[in-house]
FIKOL-666094 format. One record per residue (C-alpha): residue in one letter; x, y negated, z negated. Coordinates in steps of 0.02 Angstrom, whole numbers, padded with zeros to 5 digits, always signed. Layout:
REM FIKOL-666094
aXYZ...
END
This chain:
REM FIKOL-666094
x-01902-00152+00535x-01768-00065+00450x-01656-00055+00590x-01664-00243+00603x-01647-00277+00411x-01489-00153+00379x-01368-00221+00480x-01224-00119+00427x-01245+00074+00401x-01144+00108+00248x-01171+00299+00268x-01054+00284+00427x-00860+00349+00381x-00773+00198+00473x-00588+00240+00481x-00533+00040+00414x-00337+00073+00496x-00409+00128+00663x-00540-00023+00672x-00433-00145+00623x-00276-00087+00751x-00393-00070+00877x-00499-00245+00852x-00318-00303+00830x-00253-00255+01018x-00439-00295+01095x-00403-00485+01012x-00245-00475+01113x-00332-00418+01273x-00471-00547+01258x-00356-00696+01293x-00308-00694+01456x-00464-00633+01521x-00587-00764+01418x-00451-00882+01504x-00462-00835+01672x-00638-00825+01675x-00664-01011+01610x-00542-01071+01757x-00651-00977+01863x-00820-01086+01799x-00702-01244+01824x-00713-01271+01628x-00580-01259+01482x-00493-01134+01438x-00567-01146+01263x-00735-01136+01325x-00704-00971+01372x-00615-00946+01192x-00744-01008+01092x-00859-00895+01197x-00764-00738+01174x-00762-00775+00967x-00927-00835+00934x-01002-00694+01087x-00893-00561+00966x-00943-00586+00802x-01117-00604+00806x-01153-00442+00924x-01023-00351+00815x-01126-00409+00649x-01299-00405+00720x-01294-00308+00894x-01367-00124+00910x-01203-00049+00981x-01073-00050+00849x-00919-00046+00939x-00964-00135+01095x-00870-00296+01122x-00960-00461+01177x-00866-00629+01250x-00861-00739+01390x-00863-00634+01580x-00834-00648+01723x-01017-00627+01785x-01060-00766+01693x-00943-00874+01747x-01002-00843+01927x-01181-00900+01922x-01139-01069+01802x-00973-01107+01903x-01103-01224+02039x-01190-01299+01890x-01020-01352+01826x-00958-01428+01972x-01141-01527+02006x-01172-01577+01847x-01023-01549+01740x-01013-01443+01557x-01126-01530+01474x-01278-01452+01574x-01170-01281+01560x-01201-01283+01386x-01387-01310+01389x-01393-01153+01516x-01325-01058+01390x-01442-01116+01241x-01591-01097+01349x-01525-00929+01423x-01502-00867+01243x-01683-00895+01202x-01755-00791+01354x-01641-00653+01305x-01728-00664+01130x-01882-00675+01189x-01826-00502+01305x-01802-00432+01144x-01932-00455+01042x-02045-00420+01181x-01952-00235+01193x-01911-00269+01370x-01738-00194+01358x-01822-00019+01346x-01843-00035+01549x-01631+00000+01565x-01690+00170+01548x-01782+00140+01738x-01621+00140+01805x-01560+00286+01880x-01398+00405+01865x-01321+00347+02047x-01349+00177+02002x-01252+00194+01831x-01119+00298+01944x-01110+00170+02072x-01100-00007+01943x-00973+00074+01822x-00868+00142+01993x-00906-00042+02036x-00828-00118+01900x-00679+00008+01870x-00620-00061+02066x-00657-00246+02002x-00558-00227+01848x-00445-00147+01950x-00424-00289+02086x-00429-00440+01968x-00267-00380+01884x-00175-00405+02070x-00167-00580+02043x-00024-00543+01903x+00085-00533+02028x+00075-00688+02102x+00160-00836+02086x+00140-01007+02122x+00259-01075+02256x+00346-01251+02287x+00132-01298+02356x+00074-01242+02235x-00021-01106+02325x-00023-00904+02256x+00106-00795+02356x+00151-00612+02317x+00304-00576+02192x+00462-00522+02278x+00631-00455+02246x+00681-00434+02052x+00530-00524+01991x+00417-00397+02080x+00529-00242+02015x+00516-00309+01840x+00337-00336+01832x+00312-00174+01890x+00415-00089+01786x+00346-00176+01612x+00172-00123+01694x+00230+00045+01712x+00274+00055+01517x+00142+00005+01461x+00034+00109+01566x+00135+00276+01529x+00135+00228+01328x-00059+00225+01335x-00059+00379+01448x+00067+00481+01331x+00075+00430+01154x-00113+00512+01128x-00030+00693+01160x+00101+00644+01023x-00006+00558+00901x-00184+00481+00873x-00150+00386+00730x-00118+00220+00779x-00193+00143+00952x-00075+00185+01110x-00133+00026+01187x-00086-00096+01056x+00094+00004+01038x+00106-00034+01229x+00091-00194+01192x+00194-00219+01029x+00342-00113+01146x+00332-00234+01285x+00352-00377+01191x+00509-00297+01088x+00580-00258+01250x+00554-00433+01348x+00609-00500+01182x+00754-00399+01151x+00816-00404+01320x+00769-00576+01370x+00683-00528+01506x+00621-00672+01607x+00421-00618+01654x+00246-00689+01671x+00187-00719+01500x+00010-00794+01445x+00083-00949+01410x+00109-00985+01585x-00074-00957+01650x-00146-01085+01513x-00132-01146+01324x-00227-01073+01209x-00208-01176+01051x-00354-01251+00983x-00457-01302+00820x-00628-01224+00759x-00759-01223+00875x-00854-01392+00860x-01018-01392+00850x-01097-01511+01011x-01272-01537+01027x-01262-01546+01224x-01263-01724+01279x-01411-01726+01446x-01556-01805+01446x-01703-01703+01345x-01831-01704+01484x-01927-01593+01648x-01800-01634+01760x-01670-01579+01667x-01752-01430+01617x-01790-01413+01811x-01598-01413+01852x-01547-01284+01714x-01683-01158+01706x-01674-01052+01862x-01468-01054+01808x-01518-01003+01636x-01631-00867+01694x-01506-00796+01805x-01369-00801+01668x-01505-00715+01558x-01511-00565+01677x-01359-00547+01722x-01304-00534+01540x-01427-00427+01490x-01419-00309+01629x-01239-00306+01592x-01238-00287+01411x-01353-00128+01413x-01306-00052+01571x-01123-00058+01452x-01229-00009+01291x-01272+00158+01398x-01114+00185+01464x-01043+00161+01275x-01170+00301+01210x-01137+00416+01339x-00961+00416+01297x-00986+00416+01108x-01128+00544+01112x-01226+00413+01005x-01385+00316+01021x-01394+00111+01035x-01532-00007+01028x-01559-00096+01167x-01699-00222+01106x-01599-00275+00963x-01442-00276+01051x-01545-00414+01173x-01588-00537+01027x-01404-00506+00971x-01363-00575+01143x-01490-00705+01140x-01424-00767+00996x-01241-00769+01018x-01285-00864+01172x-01388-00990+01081x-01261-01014+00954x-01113-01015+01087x-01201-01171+01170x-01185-01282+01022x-01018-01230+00979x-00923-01286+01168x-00922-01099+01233x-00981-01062+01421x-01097-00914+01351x-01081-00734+01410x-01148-00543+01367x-01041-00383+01340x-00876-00324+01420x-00861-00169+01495x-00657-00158+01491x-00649-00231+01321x-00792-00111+01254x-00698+00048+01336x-00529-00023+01261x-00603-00023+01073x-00707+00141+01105x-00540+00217+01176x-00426+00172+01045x-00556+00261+00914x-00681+00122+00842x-00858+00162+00806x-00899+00051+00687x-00958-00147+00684x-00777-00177+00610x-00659-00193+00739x-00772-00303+00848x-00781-00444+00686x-00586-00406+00669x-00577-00463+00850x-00672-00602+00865x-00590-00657+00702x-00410-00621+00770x-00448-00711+00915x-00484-00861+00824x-00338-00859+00713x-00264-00856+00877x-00325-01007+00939x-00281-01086+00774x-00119-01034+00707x-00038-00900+00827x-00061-00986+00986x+00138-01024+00990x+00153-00831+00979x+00025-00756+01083x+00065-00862+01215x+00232-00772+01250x+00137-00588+01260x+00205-00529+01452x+00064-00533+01561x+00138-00372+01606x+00069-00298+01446x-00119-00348+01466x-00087-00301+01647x-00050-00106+01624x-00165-00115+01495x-00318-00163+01614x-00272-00055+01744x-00288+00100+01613x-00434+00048+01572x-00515+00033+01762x-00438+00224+01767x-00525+00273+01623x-00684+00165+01681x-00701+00251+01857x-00799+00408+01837x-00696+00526+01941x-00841+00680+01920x-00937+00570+02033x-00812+00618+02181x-00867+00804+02166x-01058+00757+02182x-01024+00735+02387x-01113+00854+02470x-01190+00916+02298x-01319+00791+02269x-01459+00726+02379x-01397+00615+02514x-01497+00445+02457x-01420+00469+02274x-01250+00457+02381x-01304+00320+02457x-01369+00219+02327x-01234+00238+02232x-01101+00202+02348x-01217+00052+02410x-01212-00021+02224x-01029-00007+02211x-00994-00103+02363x-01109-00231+02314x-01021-00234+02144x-00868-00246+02230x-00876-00379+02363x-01001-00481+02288x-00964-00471+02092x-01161-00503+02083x-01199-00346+01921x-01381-00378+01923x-01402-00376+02125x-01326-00249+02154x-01422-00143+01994x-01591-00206+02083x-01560-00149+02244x-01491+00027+02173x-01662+00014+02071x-01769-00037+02208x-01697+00102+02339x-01711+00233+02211x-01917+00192+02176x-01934+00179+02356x-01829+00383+02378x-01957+00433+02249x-02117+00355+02300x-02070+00440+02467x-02043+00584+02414x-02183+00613+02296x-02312+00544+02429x-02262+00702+02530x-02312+00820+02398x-02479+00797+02390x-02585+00945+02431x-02767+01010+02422x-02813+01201+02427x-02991+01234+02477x-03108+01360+02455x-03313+01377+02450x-03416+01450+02327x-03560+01580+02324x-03693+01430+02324x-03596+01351+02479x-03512+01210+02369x-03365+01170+02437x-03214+01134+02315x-03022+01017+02352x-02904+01069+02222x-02787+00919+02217x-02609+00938+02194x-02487+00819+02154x-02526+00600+02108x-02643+00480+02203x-02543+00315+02238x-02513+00219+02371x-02377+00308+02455x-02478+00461+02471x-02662+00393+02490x-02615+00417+02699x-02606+00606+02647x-02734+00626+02511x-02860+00552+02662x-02807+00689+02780x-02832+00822+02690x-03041+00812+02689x-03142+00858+02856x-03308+00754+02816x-03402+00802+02987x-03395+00981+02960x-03409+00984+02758x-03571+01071+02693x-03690+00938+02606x-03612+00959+02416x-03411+00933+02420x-03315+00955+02229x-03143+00863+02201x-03050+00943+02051x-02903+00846+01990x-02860+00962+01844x-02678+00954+01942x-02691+00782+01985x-02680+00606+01946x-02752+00444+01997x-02619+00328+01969x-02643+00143+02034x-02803+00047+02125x-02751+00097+02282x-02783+00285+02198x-02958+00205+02156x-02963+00124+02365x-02939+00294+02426x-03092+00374+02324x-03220+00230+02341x-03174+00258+02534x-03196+00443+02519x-03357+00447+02433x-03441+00305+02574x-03385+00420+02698x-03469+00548+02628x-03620+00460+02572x-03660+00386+02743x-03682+00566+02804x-03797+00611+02683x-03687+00721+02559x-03634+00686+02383x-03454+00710+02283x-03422+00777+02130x-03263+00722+02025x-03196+00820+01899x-03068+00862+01787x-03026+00681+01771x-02909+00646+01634x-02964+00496+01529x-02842+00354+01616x-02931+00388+01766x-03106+00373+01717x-03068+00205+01648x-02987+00162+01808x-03134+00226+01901x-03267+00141+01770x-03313+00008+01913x-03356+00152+02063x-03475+00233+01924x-03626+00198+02038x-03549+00289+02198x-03416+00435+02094x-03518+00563+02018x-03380+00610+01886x-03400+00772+01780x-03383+00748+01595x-03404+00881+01511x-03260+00981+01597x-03131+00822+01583x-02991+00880+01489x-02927+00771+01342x-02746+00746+01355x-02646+00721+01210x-02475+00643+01199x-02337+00682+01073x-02233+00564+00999x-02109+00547+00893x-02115+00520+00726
END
C-alpha cells in the first residue's frame, strides 16, 4: 500500500526551474491539440479544455508515471464522436463517467500488469505508428479556408512564411540543446516565434483563428439522460471501448516513458489514476481521455521527471482558459506546428530501420502491420490486438514444432519417452506422433522431467494416449510430473499411473 498512500516521493531531486519551464511550454502545446480534438468529437472546444486540465492534474498528482502528461486525445475523440452526433454530449459525458469506473476497476483488479504481454515489434510498430500520425495531423496547418469554406493548401507568401516560422522553431529545438540545457529549447522556440511575428507584424495562422479558448472554471454537470437500462444499453459498449483504448494508450505510453527515462512506472495505479480523472472529467463538461504520447515526450524531452510540471500544466492551462485566453490565442500556429513535428522525429524509433533483415521476418511483419493500422485507421487498441494476437499465434507455432521425445529401453524391456519441450494445443498433433503403440513392449514410461503439461488439451492428448494403450493390454507410467500438472491431471487418476515419489518440487523465486 505504500506506493498508493505516498503520492509524492520527496526523496526525488526535482529540478523546480526545469519542471515548471517545461509544464509551462507543454500548457502551451496542449491548446490547440485539446481543441482540435473536441472539433473532431463534434463537441466544444472547452470540452476538450476542461478534459486536458482536469485529465492533467489528477494523473500528475495521483498517476504512477510522474512526468507523463494526461488530457483529452485524439483516440478518444474517435470512438465517442458517433455517440455525439446520435445522442448529443450529454450521453458523452456519461461514457466517460462509466468508462472511468471500468478503468478503476482494471486497476484494482491488477489487470494493467498484462501490457507487459505485448511484444517489442508491437511497441516498435504503435510508437512508429503514432510518430507518422503526429506527423500527418500537423499538415492541416497549412491549410486555409477558402471563399466555400472548404480546406485548400497554402500558396505563395503565406505558404513561404509558414514554413519558414516552422523552420525556426524546429532548428531552435534541434540546436539550442548543444548550446545550453538550462532552459527548455521548445518553449524558447516558442517565446522566439512569437517575438518575431510580433515584432515584425507578420501576418500568420495563430490559435485564435482555429477556435476561442476563453472560458470560466469547469462546471460541475451531473449529466442530464435518463438514469435507466436503456440508457445504460446505449453508452456501455462506447464506454468500454473508450476504457480500452485509453488504457492501452496510457501504458503502452507509460512503457515508452520508462524506457526512455531508464525508470520503472506503475501501471495498475496509473489505471485507477485514469479511471478517476475520467470519472471526475464527466461531471466537470470534459469529453474524457487517457495519456498523450507527444505531450508526454515534449515534458520528458525538455527534462521533467517529476509530478511537477504535469500539475504546472494542467494548472497553466486553466489560467489559460481563464485569464490569458486574449494572449494565447495570438501564439502562431507555426510555433506549435514545428514543435509537433520535432516531437514525431523524436517519437519515431529510427533503430527500428536497421532491424530489416536482422530480426525474424514475422517480428517485421507485425510490426509494420501495427503501424499501418495505426496509421490509416487511428484505431491504438486494434491495431495493439492484432500485433498481440499475431505475435501468440508466431509463438504458439513455433513452440508446437519443438516438441521432441528421445527413446530408449531398459535392461527389464521397459520402454522410456523423454519429453522435450510443452504439451499444448499447438503441439498435441506432434506429441501424438511421436509414440508407436502397435509395436511398444507391454510397459511404456513417459518422463516429463523436461516437459510441461500446459492446458486441457495437454490433459486430451494423455487421456487419449493412455486408452490407446490400455485397449492393447499395456500400461503407462507418468513421471516426473511437476506439481501444476498433477493437479491438472487429478481427474485421469483412474487411467494415468503417475509416479510420485520421483516428481520434482519446483520452487519459484520472487521478489521480495
Amino acid at each position: 500500500m505504500k506506493k498508493y498512500i505516498n503520492l509524492f516521493d520527496f526523496k526525488q531531486k526535482v529540478d523546480y526551474k526545469i519542471e515548471i519551464l517545461s509544464g509551462l511550454t507543454v500548457a502551451l502545446a496542449l491548446v490547440p491539440e485539446a481543441i482540435a480534438f473536441a472539433m473532431i468529437a463534434g463537441l466544444s472546444p472547452l470540452t476538450g479544455l476542461y478534459a486536458a486540465f482536469s485529465m492533467g492534474l489528477i494523473t500528475s498528482i495521483l498517476g504512477g508515471r510522474p512526468g507523463m502528461i494526461s488530457g483529452a486525445t485524439g483516440a478518444v475523440a474517435v470512438v465517442i464522436v458517433a455517440l455525439a452526433v446520435s445522442h448529443g454530449v450529454e450521453y458523452v459525458f456519461a461514457t466517460v463517467v462509466l468508462a472511468g469506473l471500468i478503468q478503476m476497476l482494471a486497476g484494482v483488479l491488477k489487470l494493467g500488469k498484462f501490457i507487459r504481454l505485448v511484444p517489442h515489434p508491437v511497441m516498435f510498430g504503435f510508437v512508429n505508428g503514432l510518430a507518422i500520425v503526429i506527423f500527418m495531423s500537423q499538415l492541416d496547418q497549412f491549410k486555409v479556408e477558402n471563399a466555400s469554406g472548404v480546406l485548400e493548401w497554402m500558396t505563395g507568401t503565406q505558404l513561404f512564411i509558414m514554413l519558414g516560422l516552422v523552420a525556426l522553431t524546429m532548428l531552435i529545438i534541434w540546436g539550442l540543446p548543444r548550446f545550453t540545457k538550462k532552459i527548455p529549447s521548445s518553449l524558447t522556440a516558442i517565446l522566439v516565434v512569437i517575438a518575431a511575428v510580433l515584432l515584425l507584424d507578420i501576418d500568420t495562422k495563430t490559435v485564435g483563428d482555429i477556435a476561442s479558448i476563453k472560458g470560466g472554471f469547469p462546471p460541475f454537470h451531473i449529466p442530464d439522460l435518463p438514469f435507466n437500462f436503456e440508457t445504460l444499453t446505449i453508452i456501455f459498449p462506447y464506454a468500454l471501448i473508450v476504457a480500452g483504448v485509453g488504457l492501452i494508450e496510457s501504458l503502452l505510453t507509460l512503457n515508452l516513458i520508462d524506457e526512455i527515462t531508464e525508470t520503472r512506472g506503475w501501471g495498475n495505479k496509473e489505471a485507477v489514476a485514469q479511471g478517476i480523472a475520467n470519472t471526475v472529467t464527466g461531471f466537470f463538461s470534459g469529453m474524457g481521455g487517457c495519456a498523450m504520447i507527444g505531450q508526454s515526450l515534449i515534458n520528458v524531452s525538455s527534462g521533467a521527471r517529476a509530478r511537477l510540471s504535469g500539475i504546472v500544466a494542467a494548472v497553466m492551462l486553466l489560467v489559460f482558459i481563464m485569464f490569458g485566453s486574449d494572449l494565447i490565442e495570438q501564439v502562431p500556429m507555426a510555433a506549435l506546428t514545428g514543435l509537433m513535428i520535432m516531437v514525431s522525429i523524436g517519437t519515431f524509433e529510427w533503430a527500428s530501420l536497421r532491424t530489416f533483415g536482422k530480426m525474424p521476418k514475422m517480428d517485421v511483419v507485425v510490426m509494420v502491420l501495427v503501424m499501418l493500422i495505426t496509421v490509416f485507421l487511428h484505431n491504438l487498441a486494434l491495431a495493439v490486438l492484432i500485433g498481440v494476437v499475431i505475435s501468440a499465434m508466431v509463438f504458439a507455432w513455433e513452440n508446437a514444432t519443438r516438441i521432441r521425445a528421445r527413446k530408449s529401453v531398459d535392461e527389464e524391456g521397459v520402454k522410456h519417452y523423454e519429453i522435450y519441450g510443452p504439451l499444448f494445443f499447438g503441439s498435441v498433433s506432434t506429441f501424438n506422433e511421436k509414440f508407436d503403440v502397435m509395436n511398444d513392449p507391454d510397459e511404456v514410461i513417459i518422463d516429463f522431467a523436461e516437459s510441461r503439461v500446459a492446458d486441457m488439451s495437454g490433459i486430451e492428448a494423455l487421456n487419449k494416449l493412455t486408452e490407446r494403450y490400455l485397449k492393447v493390454g499395456k500400461k503407462v507410467h507418468l513421471k516426473h510430473l511437476s506439481q501444476d500438472c498433477r493437479r491438472l491431471l487429478a481427474n485421469a487418476d483412474q487411467m494415468i499411473d503417475v509416479n510420485i515419489l520421483e516428481d520434482p518440487s519446483y520452487k519459484v523465486l520472487t521478489n521480495a
